[in-house]
C-alpha positions, 0 to 999 in steps of 0.5 A: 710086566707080564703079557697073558690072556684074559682067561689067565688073567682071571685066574689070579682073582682069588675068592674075597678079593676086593676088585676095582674097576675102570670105566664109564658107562661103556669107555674105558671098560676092560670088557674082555677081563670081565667076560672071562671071569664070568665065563670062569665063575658059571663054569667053576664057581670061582672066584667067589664073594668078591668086593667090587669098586667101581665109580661111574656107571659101567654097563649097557643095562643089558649084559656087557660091562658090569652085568657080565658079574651080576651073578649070585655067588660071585659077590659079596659086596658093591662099592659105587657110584652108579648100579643103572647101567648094571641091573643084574647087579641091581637086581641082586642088590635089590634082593639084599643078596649083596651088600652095597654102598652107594658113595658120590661119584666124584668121592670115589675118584677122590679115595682112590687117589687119597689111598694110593697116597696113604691117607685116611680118606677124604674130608668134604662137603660132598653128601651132607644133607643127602643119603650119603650122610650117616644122619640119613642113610650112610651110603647104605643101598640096603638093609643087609649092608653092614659096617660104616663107610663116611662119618660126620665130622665138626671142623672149626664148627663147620659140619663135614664127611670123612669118607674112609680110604679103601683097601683094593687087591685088584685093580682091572684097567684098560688103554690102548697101545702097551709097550713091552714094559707096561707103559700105556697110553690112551690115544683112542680112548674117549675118557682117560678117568680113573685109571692111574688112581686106582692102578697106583691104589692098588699097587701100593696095597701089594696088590696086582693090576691087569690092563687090558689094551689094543695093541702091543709095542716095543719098548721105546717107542711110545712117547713119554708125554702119552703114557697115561699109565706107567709101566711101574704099575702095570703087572699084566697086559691083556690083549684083548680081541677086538670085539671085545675092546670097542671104543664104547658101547655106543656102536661098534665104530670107533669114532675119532672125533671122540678122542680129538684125533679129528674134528667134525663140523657141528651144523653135521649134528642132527636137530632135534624134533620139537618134542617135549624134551626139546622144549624143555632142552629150549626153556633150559637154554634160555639161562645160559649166559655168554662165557659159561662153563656148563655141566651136562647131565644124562637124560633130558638136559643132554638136549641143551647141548643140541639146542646151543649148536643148533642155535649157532651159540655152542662157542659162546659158553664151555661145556664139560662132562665130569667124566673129564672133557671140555668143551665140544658137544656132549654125546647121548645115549650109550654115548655119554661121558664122551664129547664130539670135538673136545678141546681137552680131556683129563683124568676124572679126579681133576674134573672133579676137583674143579666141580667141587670147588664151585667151577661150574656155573651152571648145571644141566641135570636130570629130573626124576622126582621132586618134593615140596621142599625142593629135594630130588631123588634121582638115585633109588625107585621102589627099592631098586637102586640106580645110584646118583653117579656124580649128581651129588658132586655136581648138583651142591657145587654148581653156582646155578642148577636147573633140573631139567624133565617131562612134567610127569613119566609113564607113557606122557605123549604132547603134541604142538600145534599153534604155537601151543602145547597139548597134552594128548595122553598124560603120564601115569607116573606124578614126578612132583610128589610129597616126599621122594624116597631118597634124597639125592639133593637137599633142598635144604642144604641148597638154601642155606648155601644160597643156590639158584634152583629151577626145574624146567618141565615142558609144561611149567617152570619153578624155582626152589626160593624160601617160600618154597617151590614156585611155580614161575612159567606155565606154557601156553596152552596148557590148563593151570589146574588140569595140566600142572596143579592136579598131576602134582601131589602138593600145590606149589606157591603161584608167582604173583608174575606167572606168565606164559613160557616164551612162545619162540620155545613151541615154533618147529624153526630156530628162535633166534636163541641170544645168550644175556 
């Protein structure tokens, strides 16, 4: 091992590379690696055309994280889970100046483990029915991206996805403390996700793996139980400068209750102000039933974590992030992925693993837009790609999914007073529409696997049974025909039983939430 600066460690990209990289949203993100090789390229013009993978979201949506590549020239072609959090990189995407694949989160953390074992990919479930399948789009983000990337396979007459293993060059990765050997742990590092599968991907692909790190120590004295990544395969450690190497792009403050060095009281968590993503945070949390493991998803449905801790019923059920933690309570924000007080945090591909063999009880994701046949896009608007993250992993294997979601988007403004709602100024944007642009959950696959599917809106609630989309609660207050049927581009089936939403949802004082 080898201890160089970023701006050495750049150097050893070579044009065509194919580049892999570690991080979540702003955890685990070598930063300082990734700014000074897009201070070499703008200053140089190399490297270029270079292959990126990547699995979770990685960026600010400004300039940190995988923004600092988003030039053109200096890719060729996008292998990931999630491009929201990078639009520069999206808007080059977009433009089809860049070839991209857009492969389930959970998939990716799966492939890279299955490379670095010599196998040919990965057979799952995972995808079928949505975008990812070759049937539909084939992970393709757009119409210049070439070549296959999942094939559709029959086994003991059950449909599959065979998703193809990756060849990696590059591997850039980060943790805390390296020793002079190259042993890393991650001590104050929020998420440990994919770093070892992509370092021992690489590695055994002949190729080279940069770690960025805090700090520096002398051999022997870390302890063996903490090294999350061994020195066998770590060629080059990159200290960085601390600016450069923040917890997370949350802050500028460490915070130790994210990596379960201390634990904070959670009545210290602010509440919530009764808006409409309380509602609905108030309505979702209804479904929550006592012993639980629970997925958080970003967005609104962050909020029925605010919701269980503030109703005093937070230890009654297990939530977790397939970013790898259990327990405790789920950050928002830039601060996603992470989680105050975590009981545990493992690698990523784990999490994943027990996702997709149905250890989720019950799924918090976000609403975007849904159609009458139950499908939800979460993952492309108007040719600008977002990427579905790990909604796919978790959205097909969860027991129970309840999307969670303002009725419509576009500057919706609600008020309560009364105990009843008011729309005061409507979005500008339907979320239920006849057909989504890309299907990110199949609703025909839910149905034949037999899932319990709500959407929980501020205004209305459904539920996906076989007759369709079913409108089952609407709030009080509200107009039927006015608020709910006219702002939807196809009339739902009406429960013989609508009634009224639970009127404790719409008073600004706890309600006296009981899980059942």
């Amino acid at each position: 091992m080898k201890v160089i600066t970023g701006k050495e460690a750049v150097n050893l990209i070579k044009s065509g590379s194919t580049v892999a990289v570690g991080g979540f949203v702003g955890f685990g993100v070598p930063e300082e690696i990734l700014a000074a090789l897009e201070e070499k390229f703008l200053a140089s013009g190399t490297p270029e055309k270079l292959n990126l993978v990547w699995c979770a979201g990685i960026g600010d949506r400004g300039d940190r994280g995988m923004n600092h590549l988003g030039h053109e020239g200096l890719v060729a072609r996008v292998y990931a889970g999630h491009i929201g959090l990078a639009p520069k990189l999206g808007k080059l995407i977009a433009e089809e100046k860049v070839e991209c694949f857009i492969v389930p989160q959970g998939v990716i953390t799966h492939l890279l483990r299955a490379t670095a074992g010599g196998k040919p990919g990965v057979l799952t479930h995972v995808g079928l029915k949505t975008y990812a399948d070759p049937r539909v789009e084939g992970c393709r983000a757009n119409s210049v991206t070439r070549g296959e990337v999942v094939e559709l396979m029959s086994i003991g007459g059950k449909e599959w996805l065979f998703y193809k293993a990756l060849s990696l060059d590059v591997a850039v990765v980060r943790g805390t403390t390296a020793d002079t050997r190259g042993n890393i742990t991650m001590e104050k590092e929020a998420l440990f996700l994919e770093q070892i599968s992509i370092a021992s991907c690489v590695k055994n692909n002949g190729g080279i793996v940069i770690a960025q790190v805090e700090r520096l120590t002398e051999h022997g004295t870390l302890k063996p139980q903490q090294v999350k990544l061994p020195g066998v395969m770590v060629d080059y450690v990159v200290v960085a400068d601390p600016k450069n190497h923040p917890q997370g792009f949350f802050g500028p403050e460490y915070n130790p209750a994210f990596s379960g060095e201390t634990r904070v009281p959670l009545d210290s968590l602010p509440a919530m102000p009764l808006n409409e993503r309380k509602i609905c945070a108030r309505r979702a949390a209804m479904e929550l039933t006592p012993g639980a493991l629970v997925n958080l998803g970003i967005g609104v449905s962050e909020g029925v974590a605010n919701v269980a801790a503030e109703e005093g019923v937070a230890e009654e059920i297990t939530l977790t992030i397939e970013s790898g933690t259990i327990a405790g309570i789920p950050a928002g924000g830039l601060g996603i992925g992470a989680c105050t007080n975590p009981d545990s945090i493992i690698d990523q591909a784990y999490q994943f693993d027990f996702y997709d063999g149905g250890g989720v009880d019950i799924a918090y994701l976000g609403l975007a837009e849904a159609d009458m046949h139950g499908n939800l896009n979460v993952s492309k608007f108007g040719g600008r790609v977002v990427g579905p993250g790990g909604f796919i992993n978790i959205s097909q294997n969860a027991k129970a999914v309840i999307y969670c979601g303002t009725f419509t988007a576009g500057g919706l403004k609600t008020s309560v007073a009364d105990g009843k709602l008011r729309i005061d100024v409507e979005g500008k944007s339907k979320k239920f529409i006849k057909q989504v642009e890309q299907i990110t959950f199949s609703g025909e696959y839910a149905a034949s696997v037999g899932q319990k599917v709500m959407f929980v809106t501020e205004r209305a609630v459904f539920e996906l049974r076989e007759e369709g989309m079913v409108l089952t609660e609407i709030a009080p207050g509200i107009s039927l025909e006015k608020d709910v049927l006219a702002q939807m581009e196809f009339r739902p089936v009406i429960s013989g039983q609508l009634r009224e939403m639970d009127g404790r949802i719409f008073q600004d004082r706890l309600m006296g939430l009981k899980l059942k």
